[in-house]
C-alpha positions, 0 to 999 in steps of 0.5 A, spaced: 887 259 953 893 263 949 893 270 946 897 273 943 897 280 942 901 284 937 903 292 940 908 297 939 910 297 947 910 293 953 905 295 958 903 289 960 896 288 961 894 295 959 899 295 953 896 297 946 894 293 941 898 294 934 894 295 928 898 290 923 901 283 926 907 282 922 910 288 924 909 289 931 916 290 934 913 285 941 907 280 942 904 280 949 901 274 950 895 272 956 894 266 959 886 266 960 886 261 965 893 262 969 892 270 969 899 270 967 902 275 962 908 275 958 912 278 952 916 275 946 920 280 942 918 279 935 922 274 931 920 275 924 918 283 924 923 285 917 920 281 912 917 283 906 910 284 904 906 277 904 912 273 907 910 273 914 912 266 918 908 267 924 910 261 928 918 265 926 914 271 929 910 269 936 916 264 938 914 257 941 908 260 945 902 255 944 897 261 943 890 258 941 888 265 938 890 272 936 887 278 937 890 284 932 887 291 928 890 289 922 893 282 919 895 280 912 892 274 908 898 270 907 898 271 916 892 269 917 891 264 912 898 261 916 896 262 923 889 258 921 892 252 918 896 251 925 889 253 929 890 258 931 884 263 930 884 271 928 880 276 931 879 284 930 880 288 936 875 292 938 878 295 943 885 299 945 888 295 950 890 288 951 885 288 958 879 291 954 880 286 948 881 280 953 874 282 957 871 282 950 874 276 947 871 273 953 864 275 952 864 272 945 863 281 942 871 280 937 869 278 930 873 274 926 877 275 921 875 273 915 880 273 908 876 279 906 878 282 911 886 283 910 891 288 908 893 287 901 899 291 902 903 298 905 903 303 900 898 309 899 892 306 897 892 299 898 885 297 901 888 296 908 883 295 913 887 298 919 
């Protein structure tokens, strides 16, 4: 299994976990069975509001799941179409969310869920 992790720095397994996907300046991506972790800068960071290309963003990293504290509709809905499953971090750092993810403890993410914009009062849900 391939998750990727949206943070704002590169700290390996102790890297934080970003709170919005598509501006996340770098992913850290962790292979649950090899034990190997990597980062892959992101490909689409500057791009407006509902225009994310995730496949643009993570590269070619054959992730199966992505764990992140805040995604936008149009991401998710991208992301689930080509497999990949979405969760909510319930936890600050890539180790935690990676144990909790293991032990089934991450919900996913829903539509309803979803940041509906950037300005002041835009019903985010990070």
């Amino acid at each position: 299994m391939r998750i990727c992790f949206p943070v704002q720095e590169y700290n390996g397994l102790e890297s934080a976990v970003f709170n919005h996907f598509g501006s996340a300046p770098i992913f850290v991506v962790v292979d649950t069975e090899s034990g190997t972790v990597s980062s892959v800068s992101n490909g689409d960071r500057h791009h407006s509001h509902g225009a994310c290309n995730p496949t643009k963003a993570v590269g070619d990293q054959n992730i199966d799941a992505v764990i992140v504290g805040g995604i936008g509709a149009g991401a998710l809905n991208k992301l689930n179409s080509i497999g990949i499953r979405v969760f909510r971090s319930s936890a600050a750092t890539v180790s935690d969310n990676v144990r909790m993810y293991s032990e089934g403890a991450l919900s996913e993410y829903a539509a309803s869920h979803c940041c509906s914009g950037h300005g002041h009062g835009s019903g985010c849900s990070h």
